[in-house]
C-alpha positions in Angstrom: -29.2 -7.0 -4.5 -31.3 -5.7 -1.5 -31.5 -2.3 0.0 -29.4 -3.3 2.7 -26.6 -4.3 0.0 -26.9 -0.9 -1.8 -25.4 0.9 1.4 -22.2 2.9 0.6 -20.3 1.5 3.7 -20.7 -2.2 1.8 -17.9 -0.7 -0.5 -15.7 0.1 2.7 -16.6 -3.8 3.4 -15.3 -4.7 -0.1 -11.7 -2.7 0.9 -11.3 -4.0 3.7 -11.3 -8.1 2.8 -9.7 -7.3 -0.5 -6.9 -5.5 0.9 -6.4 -8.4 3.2 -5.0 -10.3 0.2 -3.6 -7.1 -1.9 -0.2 -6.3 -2.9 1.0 -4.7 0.0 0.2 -8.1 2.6 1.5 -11.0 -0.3 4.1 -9.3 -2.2 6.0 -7.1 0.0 4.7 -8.3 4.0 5.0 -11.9 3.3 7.8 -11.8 1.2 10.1 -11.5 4.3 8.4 -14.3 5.5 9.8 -16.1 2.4 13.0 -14.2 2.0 15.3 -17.0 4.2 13.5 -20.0 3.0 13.7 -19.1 -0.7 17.5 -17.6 -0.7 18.7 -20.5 1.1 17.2 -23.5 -1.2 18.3 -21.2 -4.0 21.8 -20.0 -2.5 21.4 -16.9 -3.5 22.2 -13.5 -1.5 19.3 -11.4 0.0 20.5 -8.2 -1.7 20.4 -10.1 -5.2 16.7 -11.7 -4.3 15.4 -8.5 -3.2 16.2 -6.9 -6.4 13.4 -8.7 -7.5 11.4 -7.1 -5.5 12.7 -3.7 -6.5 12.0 -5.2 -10.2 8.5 -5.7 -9.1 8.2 -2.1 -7.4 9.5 -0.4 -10.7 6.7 -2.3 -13.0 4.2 -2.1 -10.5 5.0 2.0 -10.5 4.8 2.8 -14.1 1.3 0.7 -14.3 -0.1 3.0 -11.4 -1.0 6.1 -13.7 -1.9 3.8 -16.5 -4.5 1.7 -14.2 -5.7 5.5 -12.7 -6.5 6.1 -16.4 -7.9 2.9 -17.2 -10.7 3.9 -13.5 -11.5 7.3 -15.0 -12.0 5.9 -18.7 -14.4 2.6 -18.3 -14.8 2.6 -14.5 -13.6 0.3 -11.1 -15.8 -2.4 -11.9 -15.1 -3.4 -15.5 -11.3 -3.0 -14.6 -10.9 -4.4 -11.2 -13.3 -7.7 -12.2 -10.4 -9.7 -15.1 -7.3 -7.4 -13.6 -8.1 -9.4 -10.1 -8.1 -13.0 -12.5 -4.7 -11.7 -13.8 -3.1 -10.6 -9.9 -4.3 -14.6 -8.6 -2.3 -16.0 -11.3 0.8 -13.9 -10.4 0.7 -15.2 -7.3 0.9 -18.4 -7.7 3.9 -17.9 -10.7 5.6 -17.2 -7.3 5.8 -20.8 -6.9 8.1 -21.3 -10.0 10.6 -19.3 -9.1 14.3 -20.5 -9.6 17.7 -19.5 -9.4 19.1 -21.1 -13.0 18.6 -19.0 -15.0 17.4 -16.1 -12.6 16.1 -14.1 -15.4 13.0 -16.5 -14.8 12.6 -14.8 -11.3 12.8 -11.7 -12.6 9.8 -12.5 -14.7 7.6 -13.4 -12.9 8.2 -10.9 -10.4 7.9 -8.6 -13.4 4.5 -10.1 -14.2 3.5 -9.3 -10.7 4.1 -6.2 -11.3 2.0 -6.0 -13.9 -1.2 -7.0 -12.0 -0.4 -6.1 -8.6 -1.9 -2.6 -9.0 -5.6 -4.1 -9.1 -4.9 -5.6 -5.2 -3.8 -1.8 -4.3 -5.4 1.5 -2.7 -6.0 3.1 -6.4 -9.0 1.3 -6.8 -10.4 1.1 -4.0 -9.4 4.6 -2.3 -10.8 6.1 -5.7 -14.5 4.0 -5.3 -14.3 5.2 -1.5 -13.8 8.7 -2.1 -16.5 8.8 -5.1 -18.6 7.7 -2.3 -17.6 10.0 0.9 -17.2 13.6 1.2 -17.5 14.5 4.9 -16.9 11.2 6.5 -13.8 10.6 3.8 -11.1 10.0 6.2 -13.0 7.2 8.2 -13.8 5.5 5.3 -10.5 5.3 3.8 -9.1 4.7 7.4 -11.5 1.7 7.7 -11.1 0.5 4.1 -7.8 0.3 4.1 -7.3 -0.8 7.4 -7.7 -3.8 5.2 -3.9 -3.7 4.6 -2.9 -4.1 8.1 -5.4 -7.3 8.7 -3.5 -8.8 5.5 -0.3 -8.0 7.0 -1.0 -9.0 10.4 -2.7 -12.5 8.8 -1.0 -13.0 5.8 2.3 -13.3 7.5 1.6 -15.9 9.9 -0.2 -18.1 6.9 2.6 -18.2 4.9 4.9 -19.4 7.5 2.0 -21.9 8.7 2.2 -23.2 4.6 5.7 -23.3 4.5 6.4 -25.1 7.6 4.0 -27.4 6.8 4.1 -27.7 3.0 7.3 -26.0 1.5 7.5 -22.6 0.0 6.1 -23.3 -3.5 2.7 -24.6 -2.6 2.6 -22.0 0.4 2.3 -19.7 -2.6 -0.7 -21.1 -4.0 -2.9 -21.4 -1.1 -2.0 -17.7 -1.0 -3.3 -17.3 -4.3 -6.5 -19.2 -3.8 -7.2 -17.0 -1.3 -7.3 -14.0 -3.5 -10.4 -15.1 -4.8 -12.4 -15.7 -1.7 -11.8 -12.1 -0.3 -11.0 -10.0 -3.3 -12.9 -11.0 -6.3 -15.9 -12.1 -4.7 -16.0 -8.8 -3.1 -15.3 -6.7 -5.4 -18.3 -8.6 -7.8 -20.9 -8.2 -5.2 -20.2 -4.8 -4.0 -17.8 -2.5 -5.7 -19.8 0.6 -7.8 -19.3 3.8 -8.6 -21.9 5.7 -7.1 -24.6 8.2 -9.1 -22.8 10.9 -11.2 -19.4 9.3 -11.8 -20.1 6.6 -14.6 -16.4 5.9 -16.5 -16.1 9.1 -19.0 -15.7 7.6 -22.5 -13.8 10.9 -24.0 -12.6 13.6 -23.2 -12.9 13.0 -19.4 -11.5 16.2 -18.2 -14.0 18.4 -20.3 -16.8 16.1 -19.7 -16.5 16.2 -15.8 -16.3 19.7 -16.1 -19.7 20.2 -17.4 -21.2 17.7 -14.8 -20.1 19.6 -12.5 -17.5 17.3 -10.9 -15.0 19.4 -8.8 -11.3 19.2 -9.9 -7.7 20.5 -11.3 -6.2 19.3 -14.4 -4.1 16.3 -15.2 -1.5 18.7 -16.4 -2.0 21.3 -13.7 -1.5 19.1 -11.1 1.6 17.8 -12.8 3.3 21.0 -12.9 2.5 22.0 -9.2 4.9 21.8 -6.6 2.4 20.1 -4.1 1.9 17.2 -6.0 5.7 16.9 -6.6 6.1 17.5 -2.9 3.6 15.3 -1.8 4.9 12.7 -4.4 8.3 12.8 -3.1 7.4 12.7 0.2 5.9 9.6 0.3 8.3 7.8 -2.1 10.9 9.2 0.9 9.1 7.7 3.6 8.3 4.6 1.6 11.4 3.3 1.2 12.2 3.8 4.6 9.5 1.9 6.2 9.5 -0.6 3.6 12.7 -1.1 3.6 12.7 -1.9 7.2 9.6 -3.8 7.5 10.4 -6.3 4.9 13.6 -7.5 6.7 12.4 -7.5 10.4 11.7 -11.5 10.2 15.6 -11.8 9.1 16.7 -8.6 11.5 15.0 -10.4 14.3 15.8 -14.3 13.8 19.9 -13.4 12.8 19.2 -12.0 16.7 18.9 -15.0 17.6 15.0 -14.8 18.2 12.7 -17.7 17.2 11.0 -17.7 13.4 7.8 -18.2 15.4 8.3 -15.2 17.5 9.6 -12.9 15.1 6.7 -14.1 12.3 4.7 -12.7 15.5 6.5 -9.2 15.4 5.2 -9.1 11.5 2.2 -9.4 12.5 1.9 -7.3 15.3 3.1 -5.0 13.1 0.1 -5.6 10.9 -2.4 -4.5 14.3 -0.4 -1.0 14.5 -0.7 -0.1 10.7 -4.4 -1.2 10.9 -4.8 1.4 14.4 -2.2 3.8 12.2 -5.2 3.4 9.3 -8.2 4.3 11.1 -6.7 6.5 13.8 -4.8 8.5 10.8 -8.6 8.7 8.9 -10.1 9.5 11.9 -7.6 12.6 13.0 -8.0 13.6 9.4 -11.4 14.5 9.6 -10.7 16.6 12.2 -7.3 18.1 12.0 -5.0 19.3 9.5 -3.7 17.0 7.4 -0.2 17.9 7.0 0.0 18.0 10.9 -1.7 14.4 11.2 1.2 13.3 8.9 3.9 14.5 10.6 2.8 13.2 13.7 2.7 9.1 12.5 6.2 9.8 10.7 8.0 10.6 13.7 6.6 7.5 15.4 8.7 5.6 13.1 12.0 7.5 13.4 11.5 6.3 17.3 11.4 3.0 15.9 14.3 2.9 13.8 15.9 4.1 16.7 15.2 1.8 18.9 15.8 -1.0 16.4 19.4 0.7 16.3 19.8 0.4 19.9 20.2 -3.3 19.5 18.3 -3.5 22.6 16.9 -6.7 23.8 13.1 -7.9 25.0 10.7 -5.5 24.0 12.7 -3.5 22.5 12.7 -4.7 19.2 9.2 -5.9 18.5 8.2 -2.2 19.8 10.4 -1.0 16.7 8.9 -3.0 14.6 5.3 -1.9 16.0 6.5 1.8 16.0 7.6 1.4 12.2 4.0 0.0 11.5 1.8 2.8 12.6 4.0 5.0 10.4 3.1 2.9 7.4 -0.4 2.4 8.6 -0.8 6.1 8.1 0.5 6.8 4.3 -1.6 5.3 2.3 -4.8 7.1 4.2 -2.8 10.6 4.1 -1.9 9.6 0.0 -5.4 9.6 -0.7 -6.6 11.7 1.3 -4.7 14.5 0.2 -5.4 13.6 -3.4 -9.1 14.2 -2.8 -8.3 17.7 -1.0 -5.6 19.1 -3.4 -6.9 17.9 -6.4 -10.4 17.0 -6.2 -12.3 14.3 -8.0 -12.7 15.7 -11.7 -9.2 13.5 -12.5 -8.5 11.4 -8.9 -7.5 8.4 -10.3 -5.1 9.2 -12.8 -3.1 11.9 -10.5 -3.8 9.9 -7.3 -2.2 6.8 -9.3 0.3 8.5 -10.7 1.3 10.1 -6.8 1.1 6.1 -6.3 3.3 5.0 -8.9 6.4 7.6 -7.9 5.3 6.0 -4.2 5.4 2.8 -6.2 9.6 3.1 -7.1 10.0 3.5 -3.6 8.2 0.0 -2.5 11.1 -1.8 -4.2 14.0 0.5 -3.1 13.8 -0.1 0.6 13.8 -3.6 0.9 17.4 -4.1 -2.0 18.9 -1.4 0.0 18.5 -3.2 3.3 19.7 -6.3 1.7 22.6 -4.8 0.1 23.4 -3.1 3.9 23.2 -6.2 5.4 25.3 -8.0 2.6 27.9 -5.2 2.6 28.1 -4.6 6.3 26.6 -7.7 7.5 24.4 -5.1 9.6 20.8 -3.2 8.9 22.3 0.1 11.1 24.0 1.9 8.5 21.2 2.3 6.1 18.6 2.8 9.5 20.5 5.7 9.6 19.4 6.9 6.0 16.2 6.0 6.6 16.1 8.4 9.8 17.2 11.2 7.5 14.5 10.6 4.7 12.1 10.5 6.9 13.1 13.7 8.3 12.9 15.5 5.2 9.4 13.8 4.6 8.6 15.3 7.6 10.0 18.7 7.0 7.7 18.9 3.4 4.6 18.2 4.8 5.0 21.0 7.3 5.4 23.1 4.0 1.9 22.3 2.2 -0.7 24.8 2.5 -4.7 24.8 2.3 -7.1 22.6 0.9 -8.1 23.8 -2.3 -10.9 21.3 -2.0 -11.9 21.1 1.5 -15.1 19.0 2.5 -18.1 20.6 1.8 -20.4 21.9 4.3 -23.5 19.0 4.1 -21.5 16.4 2.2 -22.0 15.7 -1.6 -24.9 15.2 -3.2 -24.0 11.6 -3.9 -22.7 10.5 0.1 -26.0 12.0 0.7 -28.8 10.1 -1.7 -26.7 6.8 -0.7 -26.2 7.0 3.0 
């Protein structure tokens, strides 16, 4: 590879196409896009289908600490390269899924699970903070900005394939597109940078003495910011999940077009990628915990207007509102890993922050189904989520100091590979 090649801000690149096709734009974006077709060829309720999901959420969880230990013991690299193989060919199990027996959906929902973690921030937040110091919050805004491109194109694709082709094979073109902008990616520019090779024992001791900045796995487990912070974002999760992954149904039982409420997915995708870098971009410069606040409320005004029932604009600005909000987290999420925790252990305390974020992926989305199967309306859990995110808001505002703030001239590391 050439100079040019070696540049730190080619692993940003890396992030940003394979989050187009990560877990958050297929399996949780694009499943609303399949939600209708899929229930009504298998005549099965939305709440019941989207405990699949929630099935997916729960496995995908528990593997987030495990795959932050797996990073910190051989490396990014050697674990993203066959766990990507493994997250293509989940994908296209979607396209056996059945409703006799439905344990068969569950399964391979569950096996998604299993892989789906590879196509997430862990890997690529972690490589991206190894790699930036001062400049930390544009590069994780930028790199996963990633995640709104996939959301604001993955969408649209699948309804393309499934107009066109059915539901089944719609799910693997998605999958051959996995390997175009996430393995190939990952395999030409993904490192760890000088000074934080995989630790082969012992990894806590061993960063210690090369002088890697960092708390404890088992401090940071028994300290009530990381438990805040962790229940913070699992609040706020399944609120803005929960909503996002029904707006195609919300907005087509209103009686507005699949084309034009596929379009509202998307646009959604454009605010969580100007939530992604704005939120990076305010963190360099501002308090965190004040950033955060700010791009929650933004979707409280969405779920309110969303409530209102209100026609036009109204609704595709709710749905807009709600994706700056989730543009924001997963920025914030690692950011504040890096600050509160430092580097010594990121990946096993930032994944397991993700995997208690994880739960909440699946939670939303069953408990707007179940709403909407009860009530045969989204408004009476809306009004839960407006109180979750309250009190996500009201523990951020709690959080003090960095421990680990950015140092003054960057790290040694941001500076030798600028």
């Amino acid at each position: 590879m050439g100079d040019m090649f070696r540049n730190r801000w080619w692993v940003v690149v890396a992030t940003v196409l394979g989050l187009i096709v990560g877990a958050g734009p297929i399996n949780v974006f694009a499943f609303g896009v399949f939600l209708k077709p899929i229930t009504a060829e298998l005549g099965v309720g939305r709440g019941l289908f989207s405990s699949a999901l929630t099935l997916h959420a729960t496995i995908a969880a528990i593997m987030c600490p495990i795959f932050g230990w797996m990073i910190d013991r051989w490396g990014v690299r050697r674990v993203m390269l066959p766990a990507l193989v493994f997250y293509t060919l989940g994908i296209a199990a979607y396209s056996l899924i059945r409703a006799d027996p439905f344990y068969v959906t569950y399964l391979i929902f569950g096996f998604a699970g299993l892989t789906g973690t590879v196509a997430g921030p862990i890997p690529y937040g972690t490589v991206i903070v190894q790699w930036f110091d001062r400049e930390r919050g544009l590069a994780l805004g930028i790199g996963m900005a990633g995640v709104g491109l996939g959301v604001a194109l993955m969408p649209p694709l699948a309804a393309v394939l499934i107009v066109h082709f059915g539901w089944r094979i719609a799910y693997l073109g998605i999958a051959a597109t996995v390997i175009l902008f996430a393995f190939v990616p990952v395999a030409l520019f993904v490192r760890e940078p000088p000074g934080f090779q995989a630790q082969p024992r012992r990894s806590e001791s061993r960063g210690a003495t090369l002088g890697i900045p960092g708390t404890g796995v088992g401090e940071a487990l028994r300290s009530l910011v990381f438990w805040g912070l962790g229940i913070a974002f699992f609040l706020d999760v399944i609120a803005i999940n929960g909503t996002l992954t029904h707006i195609v149904a919300l907005l087509t039982d209103r009686g507005i077009p699949l084309e034009e409420a596929t379009a509202a997915l998307s646009g959604t995708g454009i605010a969580l990628l100007a939530g992604r870098i704005l939120s990076g971009w305010f963190l360099d410069r501002f308090w965190g915990p004040h950033v955060a606040v700010g791009f929650f409320v933004i979707p409280m005004v969405g779920l309110a207007l969303l409530m209102s029932h209100g026609r036009g604009v109204v609704p595709f600005l709710g749905a807009i509102c709600c994706g700056l909000g989730i543009g924001a987290e997963i920025d914030l999420m690692a950011f504040f890993a890096g600050r509160y925790f430092g580097l010594r252990n990121y990946a096993k305390i930032y994944g397991t922050m993700f995997g208690l974020f994880g739960f909440g992926v699946g939670i939303g989305p069953m408990l707007s189904g179940i709403s909407f199967d009860r009530f045969h309306s989204y408004t009476p859990v809306f009004m839960l989520y407006e109180i979750m995110l309250a009190i996500t808001c009201a523990i951020f505002l709690r959080l003090g100091p960095y421990p680990f703030p950015a140092e003054r001239h960057g790290t040694a590391q941001a500076s030798q590979a600028a």
